[in-house]
C-alpha positions as CSV (number, residue, x, y, z in Angstrom):
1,X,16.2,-18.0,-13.0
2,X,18.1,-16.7,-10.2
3,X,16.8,-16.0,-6.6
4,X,17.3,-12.2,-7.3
5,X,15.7,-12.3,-10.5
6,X,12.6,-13.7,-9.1
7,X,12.8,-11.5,-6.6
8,X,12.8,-8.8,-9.3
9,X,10.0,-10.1,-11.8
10,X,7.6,-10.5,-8.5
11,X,8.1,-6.9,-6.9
12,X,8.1,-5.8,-11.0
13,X,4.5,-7.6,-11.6
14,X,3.1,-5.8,-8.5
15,X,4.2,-2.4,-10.1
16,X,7.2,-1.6,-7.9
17,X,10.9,-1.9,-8.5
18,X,13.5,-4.2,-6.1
19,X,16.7,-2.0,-5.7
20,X,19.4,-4.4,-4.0
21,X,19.2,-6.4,-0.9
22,X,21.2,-5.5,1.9
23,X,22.9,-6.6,5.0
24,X,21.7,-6.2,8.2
25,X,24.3,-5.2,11.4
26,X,23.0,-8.9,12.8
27,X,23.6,-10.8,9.2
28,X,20.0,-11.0,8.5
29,X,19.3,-9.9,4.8
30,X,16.6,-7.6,3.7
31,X,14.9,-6.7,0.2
32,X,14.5,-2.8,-0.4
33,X,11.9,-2.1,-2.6
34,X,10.2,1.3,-3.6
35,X,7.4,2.7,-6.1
36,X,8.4,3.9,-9.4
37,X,9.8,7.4,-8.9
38,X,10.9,6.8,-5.0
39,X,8.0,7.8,-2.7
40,X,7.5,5.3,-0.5
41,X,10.5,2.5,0.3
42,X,10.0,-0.1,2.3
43,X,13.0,-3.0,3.6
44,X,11.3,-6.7,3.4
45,X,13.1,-8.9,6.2
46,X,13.8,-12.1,4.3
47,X,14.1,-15.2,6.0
48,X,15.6,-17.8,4.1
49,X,12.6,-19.9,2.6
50,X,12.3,-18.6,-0.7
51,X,9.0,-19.4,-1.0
52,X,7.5,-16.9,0.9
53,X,10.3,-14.3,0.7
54,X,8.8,-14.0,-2.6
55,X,5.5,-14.1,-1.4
56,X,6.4,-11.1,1.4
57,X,7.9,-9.4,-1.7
58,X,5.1,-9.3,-3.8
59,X,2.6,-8.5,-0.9
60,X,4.7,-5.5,0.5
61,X,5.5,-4.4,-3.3
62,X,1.4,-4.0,-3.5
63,X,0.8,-2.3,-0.6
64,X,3.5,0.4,-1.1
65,X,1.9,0.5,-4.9
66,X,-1.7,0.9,-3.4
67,X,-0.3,3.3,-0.8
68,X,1.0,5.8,-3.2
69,X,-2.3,6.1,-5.2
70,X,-3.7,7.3,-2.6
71,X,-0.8,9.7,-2.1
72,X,-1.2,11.1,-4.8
73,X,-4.8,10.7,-6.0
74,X,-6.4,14.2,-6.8
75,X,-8.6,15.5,-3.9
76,X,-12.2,15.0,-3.7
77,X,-14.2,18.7,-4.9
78,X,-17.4,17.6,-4.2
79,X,-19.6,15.7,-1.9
80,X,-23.3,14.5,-3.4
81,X,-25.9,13.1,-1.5
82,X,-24.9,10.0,-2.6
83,X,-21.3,9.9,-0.6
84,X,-23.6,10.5,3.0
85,X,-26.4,8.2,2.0
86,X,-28.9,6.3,-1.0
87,X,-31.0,9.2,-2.0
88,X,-33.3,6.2,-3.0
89,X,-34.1,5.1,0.5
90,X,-34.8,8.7,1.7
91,X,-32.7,10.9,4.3
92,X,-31.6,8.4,7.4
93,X,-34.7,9.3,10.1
94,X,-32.5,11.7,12.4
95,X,-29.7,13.6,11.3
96,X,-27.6,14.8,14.6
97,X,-27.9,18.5,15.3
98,X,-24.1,19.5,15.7
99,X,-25.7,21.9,18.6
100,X,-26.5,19.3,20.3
101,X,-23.7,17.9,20.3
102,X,-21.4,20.0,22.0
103,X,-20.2,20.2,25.2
């Protein structure tokens, strides 16, 4: 298996897609990635140890792929008593009175 096909199968298993690697104006290489259907890209530097090149890959590839679910999750329509606090251990013993708290 070539370099670039690992590079491939590793961004792949983390749900994004490698589109080429490119050449930097200084010679340095880099690995553009991007989520399935383009909304976040990201350039990985690579350095020359294959090892973790790969390893950057496939970290960068998962947080581009976590970053776009919550992109485009759908919105919250409702908060329950359960998103402020545990109804089962009561209200907290002093909720702050937003009169008080302006200048």
């Amino acid at each position: 298996m070539s370099n670039v096909e690992q590079f491939e199968k590793a961004v792949t298993d983390a749900g994004a897609v490698a589109m080429r690697v490119m050449q930097g104006p200084n010679g340095s290489e880099r690995l553009g990635i991007q989520t399935p259907g383009g909304l976040i890209t990201r350039e990985v530097p690579l350095r020359g140890d294959l090892g973790k090149d790969v390893q950057a890959a496939t970290a960068s590839a998962k947080e581009i792929v976590a970053s776009a679910g919550h992109l485009t999750s759908p919105p919250a329509r409702t908060l329950t008593s359960r998103t402020i606090f545990d109804s089962s251990a009561g209200p907290p013993a002093s909720l702050p009175n937003r009169s008080t708290r302006r200048p």
